[in-house]
DRENVEXKOL-970735 format. One record per residue (C-alpha): residue number from 1; residue in one letter; x, y, z. Coordinates in steps of 0.2 Angstrom, whole numbers. Example, Ala and Ser with C-alpha at 12.3 -4.5 7.8 and 13.67 -1.06 7.14 Angstrom:
[1 'A' [62 -22 39]]
[2 'S' [68 -5 36]]
END
This chain:
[1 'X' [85 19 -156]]
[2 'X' [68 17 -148]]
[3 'X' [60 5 -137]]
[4 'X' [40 2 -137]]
[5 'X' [30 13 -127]]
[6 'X' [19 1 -121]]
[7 'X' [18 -17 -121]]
[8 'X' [-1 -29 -123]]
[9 'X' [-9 -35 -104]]
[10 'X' [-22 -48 -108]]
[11 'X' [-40 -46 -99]]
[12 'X' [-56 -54 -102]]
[13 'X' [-62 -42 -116]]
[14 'X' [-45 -46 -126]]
[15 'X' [-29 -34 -123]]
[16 'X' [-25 -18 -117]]
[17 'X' [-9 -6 -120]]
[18 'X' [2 -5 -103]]
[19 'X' [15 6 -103]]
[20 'X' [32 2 -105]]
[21 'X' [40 12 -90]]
[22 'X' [32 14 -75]]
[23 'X' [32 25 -58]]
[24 'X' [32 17 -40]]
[25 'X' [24 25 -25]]
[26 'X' [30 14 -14]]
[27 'X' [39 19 2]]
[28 'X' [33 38 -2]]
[29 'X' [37 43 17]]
[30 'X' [30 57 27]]
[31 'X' [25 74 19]]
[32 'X' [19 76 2]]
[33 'X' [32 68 -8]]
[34 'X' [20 57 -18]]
[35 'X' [8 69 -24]]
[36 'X' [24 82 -26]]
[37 'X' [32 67 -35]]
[38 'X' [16 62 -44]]
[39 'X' [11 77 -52]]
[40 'X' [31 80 -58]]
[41 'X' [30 63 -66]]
[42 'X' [15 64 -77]]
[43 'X' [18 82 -82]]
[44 'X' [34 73 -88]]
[45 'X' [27 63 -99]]
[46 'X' [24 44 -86]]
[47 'X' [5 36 -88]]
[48 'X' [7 20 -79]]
[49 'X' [8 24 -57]]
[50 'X' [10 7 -46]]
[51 'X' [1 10 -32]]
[52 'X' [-4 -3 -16]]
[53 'X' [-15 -1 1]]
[54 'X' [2 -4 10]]
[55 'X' [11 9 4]]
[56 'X' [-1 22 13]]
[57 'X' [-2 36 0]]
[58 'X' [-18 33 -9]]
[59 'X' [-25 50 -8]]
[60 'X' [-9 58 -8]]
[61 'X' [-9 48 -28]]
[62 'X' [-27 56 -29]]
[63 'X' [-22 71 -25]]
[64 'X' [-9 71 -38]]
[65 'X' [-19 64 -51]]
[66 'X' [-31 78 -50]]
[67 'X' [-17 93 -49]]
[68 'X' [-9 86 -66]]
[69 'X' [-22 91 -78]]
[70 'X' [-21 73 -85]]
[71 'X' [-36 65 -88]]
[72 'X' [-38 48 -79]]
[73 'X' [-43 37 -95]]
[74 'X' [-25 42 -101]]
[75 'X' [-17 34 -85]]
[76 'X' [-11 15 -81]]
[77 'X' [-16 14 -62]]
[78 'X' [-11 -3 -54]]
[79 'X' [-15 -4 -36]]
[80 'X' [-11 -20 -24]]
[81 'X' [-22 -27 -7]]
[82 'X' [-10 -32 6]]
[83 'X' [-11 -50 15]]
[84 'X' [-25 -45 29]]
[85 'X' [-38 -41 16]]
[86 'X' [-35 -62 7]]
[87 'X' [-48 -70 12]]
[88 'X' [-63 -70 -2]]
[89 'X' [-75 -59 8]]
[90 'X' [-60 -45 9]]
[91 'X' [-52 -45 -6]]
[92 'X' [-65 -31 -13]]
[93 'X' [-65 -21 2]]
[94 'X' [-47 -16 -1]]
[95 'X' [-50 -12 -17]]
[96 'X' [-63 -1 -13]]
[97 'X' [-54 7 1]]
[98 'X' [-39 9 -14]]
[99 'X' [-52 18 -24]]
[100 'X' [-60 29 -11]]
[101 'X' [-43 36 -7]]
[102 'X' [-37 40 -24]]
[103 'X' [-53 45 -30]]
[104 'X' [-55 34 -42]]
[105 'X' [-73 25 -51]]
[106 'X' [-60 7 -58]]
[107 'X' [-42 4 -58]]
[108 'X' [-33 -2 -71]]
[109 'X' [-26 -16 -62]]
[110 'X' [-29 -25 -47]]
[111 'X' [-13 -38 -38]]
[112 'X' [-14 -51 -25]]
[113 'X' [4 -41 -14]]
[114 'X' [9 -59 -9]]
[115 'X' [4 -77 -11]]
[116 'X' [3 -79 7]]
[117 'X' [-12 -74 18]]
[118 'X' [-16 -67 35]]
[119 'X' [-31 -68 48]]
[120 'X' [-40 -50 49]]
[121 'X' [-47 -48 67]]
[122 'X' [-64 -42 62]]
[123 'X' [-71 -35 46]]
[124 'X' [-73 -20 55]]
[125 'X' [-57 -17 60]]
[126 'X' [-53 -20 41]]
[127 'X' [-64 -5 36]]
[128 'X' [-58 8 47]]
[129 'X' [-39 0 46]]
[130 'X' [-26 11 39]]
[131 'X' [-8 6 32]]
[132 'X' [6 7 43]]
[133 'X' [10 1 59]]
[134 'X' [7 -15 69]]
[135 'X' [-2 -28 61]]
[136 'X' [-15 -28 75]]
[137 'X' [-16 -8 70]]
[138 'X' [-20 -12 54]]
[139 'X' [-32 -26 56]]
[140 'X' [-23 -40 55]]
[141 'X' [-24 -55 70]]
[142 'X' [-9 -56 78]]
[143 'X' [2 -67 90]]
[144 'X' [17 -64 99]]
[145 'X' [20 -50 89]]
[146 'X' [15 -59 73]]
[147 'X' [5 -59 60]]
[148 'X' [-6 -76 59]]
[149 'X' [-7 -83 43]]
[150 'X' [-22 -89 35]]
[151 'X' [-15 -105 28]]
[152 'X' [-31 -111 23]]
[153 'X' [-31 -96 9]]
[154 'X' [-13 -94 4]]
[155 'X' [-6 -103 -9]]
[156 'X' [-6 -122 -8]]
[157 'X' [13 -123 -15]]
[158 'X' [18 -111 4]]
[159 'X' [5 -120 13]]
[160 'X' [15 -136 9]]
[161 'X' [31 -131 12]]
[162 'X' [24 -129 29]]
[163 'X' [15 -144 31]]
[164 'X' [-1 -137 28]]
[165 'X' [-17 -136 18]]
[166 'X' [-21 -122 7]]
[167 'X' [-27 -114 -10]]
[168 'X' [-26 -98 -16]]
[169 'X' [-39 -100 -30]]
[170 'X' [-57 -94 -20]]
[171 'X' [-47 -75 -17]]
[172 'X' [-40 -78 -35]]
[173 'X' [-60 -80 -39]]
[174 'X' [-63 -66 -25]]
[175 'X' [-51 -54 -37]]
[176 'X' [-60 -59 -54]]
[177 'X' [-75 -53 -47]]
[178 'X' [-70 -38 -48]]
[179 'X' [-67 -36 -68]]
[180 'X' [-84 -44 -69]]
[181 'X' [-91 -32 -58]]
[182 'X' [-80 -16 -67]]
[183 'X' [-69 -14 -51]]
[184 'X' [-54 -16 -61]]
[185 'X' [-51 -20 -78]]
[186 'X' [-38 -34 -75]]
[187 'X' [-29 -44 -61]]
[188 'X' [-14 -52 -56]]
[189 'X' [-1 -56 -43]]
[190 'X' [14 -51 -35]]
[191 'X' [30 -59 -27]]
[192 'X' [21 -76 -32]]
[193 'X' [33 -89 -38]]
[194 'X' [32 -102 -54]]
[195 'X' [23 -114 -41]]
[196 'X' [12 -101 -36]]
[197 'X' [8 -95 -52]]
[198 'X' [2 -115 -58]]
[199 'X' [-12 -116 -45]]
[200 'X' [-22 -103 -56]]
[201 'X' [-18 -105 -72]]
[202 'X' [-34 -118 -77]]
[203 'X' [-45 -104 -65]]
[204 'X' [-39 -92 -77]]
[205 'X' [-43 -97 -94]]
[206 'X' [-59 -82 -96]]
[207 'X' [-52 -69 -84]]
[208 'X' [-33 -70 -86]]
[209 'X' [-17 -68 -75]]
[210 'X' [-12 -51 -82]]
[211 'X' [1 -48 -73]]
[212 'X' [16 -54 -60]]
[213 'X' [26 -40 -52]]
[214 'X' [43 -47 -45]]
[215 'X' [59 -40 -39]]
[216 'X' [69 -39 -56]]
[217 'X' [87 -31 -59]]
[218 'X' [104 -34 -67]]
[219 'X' [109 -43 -48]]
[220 'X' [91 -52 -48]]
[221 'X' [86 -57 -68]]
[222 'X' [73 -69 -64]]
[223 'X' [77 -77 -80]]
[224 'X' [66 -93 -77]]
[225 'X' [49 -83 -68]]
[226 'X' [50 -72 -84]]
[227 'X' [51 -86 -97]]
[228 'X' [38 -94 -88]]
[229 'X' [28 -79 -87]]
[230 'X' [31 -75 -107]]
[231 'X' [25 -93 -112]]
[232 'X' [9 -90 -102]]
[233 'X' [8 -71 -109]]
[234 'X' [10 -64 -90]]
[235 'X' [16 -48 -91]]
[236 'X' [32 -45 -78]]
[237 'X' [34 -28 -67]]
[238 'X' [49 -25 -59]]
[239 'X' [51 -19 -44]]
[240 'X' [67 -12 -36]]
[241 'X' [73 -10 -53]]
[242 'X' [89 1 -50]]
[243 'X' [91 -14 -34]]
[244 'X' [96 -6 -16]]
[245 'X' [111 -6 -3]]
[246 'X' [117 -23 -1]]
[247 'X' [125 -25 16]]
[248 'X' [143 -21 12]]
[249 'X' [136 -6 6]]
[250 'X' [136 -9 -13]]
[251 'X' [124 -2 -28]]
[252 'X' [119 -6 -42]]
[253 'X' [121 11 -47]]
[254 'X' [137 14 -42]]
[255 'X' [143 -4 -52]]
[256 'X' [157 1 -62]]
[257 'X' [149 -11 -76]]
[258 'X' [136 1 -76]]
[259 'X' [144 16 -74]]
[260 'X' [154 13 -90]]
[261 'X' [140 8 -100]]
[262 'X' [130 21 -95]]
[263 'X' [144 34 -99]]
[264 'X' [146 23 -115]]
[265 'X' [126 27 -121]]
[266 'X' [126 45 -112]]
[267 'X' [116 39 -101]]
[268 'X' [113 39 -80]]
[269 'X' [112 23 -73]]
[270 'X' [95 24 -68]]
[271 'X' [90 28 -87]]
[272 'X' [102 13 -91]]
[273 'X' [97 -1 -77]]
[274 'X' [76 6 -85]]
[275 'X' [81 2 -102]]
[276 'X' [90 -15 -99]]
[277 'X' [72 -20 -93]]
[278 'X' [61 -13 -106]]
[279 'X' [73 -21 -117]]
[280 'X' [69 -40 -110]]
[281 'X' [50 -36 -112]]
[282 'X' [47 -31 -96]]
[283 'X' [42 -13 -86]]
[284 'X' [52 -6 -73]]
[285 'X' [43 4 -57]]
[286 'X' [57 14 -54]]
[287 'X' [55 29 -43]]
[288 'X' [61 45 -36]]
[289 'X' [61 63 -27]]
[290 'X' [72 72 -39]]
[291 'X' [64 80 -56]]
[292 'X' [78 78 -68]]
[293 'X' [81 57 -63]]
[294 'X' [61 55 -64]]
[295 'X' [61 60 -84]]
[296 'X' [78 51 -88]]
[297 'X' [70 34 -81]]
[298 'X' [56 38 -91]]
[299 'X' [69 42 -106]]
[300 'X' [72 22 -111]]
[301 'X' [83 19 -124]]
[302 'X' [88 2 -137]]
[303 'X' [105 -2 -131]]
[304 'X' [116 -14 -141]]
[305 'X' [118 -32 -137]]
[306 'X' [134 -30 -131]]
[307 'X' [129 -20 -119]]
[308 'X' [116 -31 -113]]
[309 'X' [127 -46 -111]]
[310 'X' [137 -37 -100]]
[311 'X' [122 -31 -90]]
[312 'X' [114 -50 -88]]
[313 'X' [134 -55 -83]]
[314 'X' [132 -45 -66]]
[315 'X' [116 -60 -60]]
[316 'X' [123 -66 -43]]
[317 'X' [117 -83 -42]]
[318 'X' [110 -86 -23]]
[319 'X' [100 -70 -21]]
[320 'X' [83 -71 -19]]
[321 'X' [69 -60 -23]]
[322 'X' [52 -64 -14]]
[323 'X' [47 -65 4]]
[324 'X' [63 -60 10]]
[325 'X' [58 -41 14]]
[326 'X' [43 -52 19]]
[327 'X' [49 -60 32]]
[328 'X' [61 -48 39]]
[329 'X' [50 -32 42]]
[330 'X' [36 -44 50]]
[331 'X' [49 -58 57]]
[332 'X' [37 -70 51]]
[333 'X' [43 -86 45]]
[334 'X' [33 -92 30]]
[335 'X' [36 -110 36]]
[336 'X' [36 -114 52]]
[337 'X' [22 -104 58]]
[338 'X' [5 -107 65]]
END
């Protein structure tokens, strides 16, 4: 049986179709893998790319866009500004730098990457900054080795937590600017918790939250973000959706939960781990370098509710999905840092 191809996003002039499976660009590496990997995902039959500043492959994207033959009205492009770019002066700048690189006139989407906010150095530096890097290399004040945060914009629910002041509603205003001005046709968040997610909800009421875009997988079901989101019509994205290594070593891929139920549905896991999540309503970002596993992620299917139930039975209570990669790539810690 089928599962929809697309699902509704809400945006100021009503709603828009999203599609139900999309492709992450994220950690794209050296070479040309993204354009390479681009180009073999929409000649297969993707139109929804999730794209960031961060991940450093904008034109790389463009690039494949263009090589595809597929017209850019028919494709979903959701694109992210990193922490650096947060302040309400910034938040535009990133999204035209996004834009320049893919060659692109709008984007379909627009995210805040994280509720917390850094301190750029100049807004020089910020327009000739590149992803990648040092902070300081890419703009971004640093101390110590650290990134500063900008307390002052980040999200008053983190600010709190470490005894500070802050609101994240004058970038969230920063980002509606853009669907007023035709930048983006809607906006939304990423990593942002329930808490996070309150704080804009009554500054949200003519240009919606479209979108939050979390860490979501049989391991991590973020059961209570996504009720919350649903009750609030917020789509959910998942990133990670097939999960990674855990430290022992373990996948998700290689669970031999999933491996029989895969085998069950004559399925991969990767096809099976993408359809679980279209199934719950939400749109997995899955990616990869290797043809055949880019169209059978694309190749969602309705599995029964037997199967599902023994899918949601591998959550591991205790894991945690936001601001851990955070916080260990930058060694920032979100609370006790000034």
């Amino acid at each position: 049986m089928s599962l929809p191809k697309s699902f509704h996003l809400r945006t100021r002039e009503g709603t828009i179709p999203i599609p139900s499976v999309g492709f992450g660009t994220w950690a794209a590496g050296e070479g040309t893998w993204a354009k390479d990997s681009v180009i073999t995902a929409l000649k297969a039959g993707y139109r929804h790319l999730d794209c960031a500043w961060m991940y450093g492959v904008d034109q790389q994207i463009g690039a494949g866009i263009r090589e595809s033959g597929v017209p850019r009205s028919e494709i979903f492009i959701t694109t992210k500004f990193w922490p650096h770019f947060s302040h309400p002066d910034n938040v535009e700048l990133c999204l035209d730098k996004c834009m320049e690189g893919m060659g692109l006139e709008y984007v379909d989407l627009y995210l805040a990457h994280w509720p917390c906010a850094w301190k750029a150095t100049t807004r020089e530096a910020l327009e000739k900054a590149t992803p990648g890097g040092s902070p300081e290399k890419m703009g971004a004040l640093e101390e110590n080795g650290k990134p500063v945060i900008d307390w002052e914009h980040s999200a008053s629910h983190l600010a709190k937590l470490a005894g500070k002041k802050g609101s994240f509603v004058p970038t969230w205003k920063a980002m509606q600017a853009c669907v007023t001005k035709g930048k983006a046709k809607a906006v939304g968040l990423s990593n942002f918790s329930i808490p996070e997610i309150e704080e804009l909800l009554e500054h949200a009421k003519e240009i919606p939250i479209s979108c939050n875009q979390i860490e979501v997988h049989p391991w991590l079901p973020q059961n209570d973000i996504i009720a919350f989101a649903k009750k609030h019509d917020i789509v959910i994205t998942c990133y990670s959706p097939l999960a990674g290594q855990k430290t022992d070593g373990a996948t998700l891929l290689k669970d031999g939960t999933v491996a029989r139920i895969a085998k069950k549905n004559d399925m991969d896991a990767g096809q099976l781990l993408q359809s679980w999540a279209v199934q719950r309503g939400t749109i997995p970002l899955g990616k990869s370098q290797t043809p055949s596993r880019i169209a059978s992620n694309l190749n969602v299917r309705k599995l029964s509710d037997e199967d599902v139930k023994a899918l949601d039975g591998l959550a591991q209570p205790g894991d945690s999905g936001r601001t851990v990669d955070f916080r260990e790539k930058w060694g920032v810690d979100l609370f006790n840092n000034n």
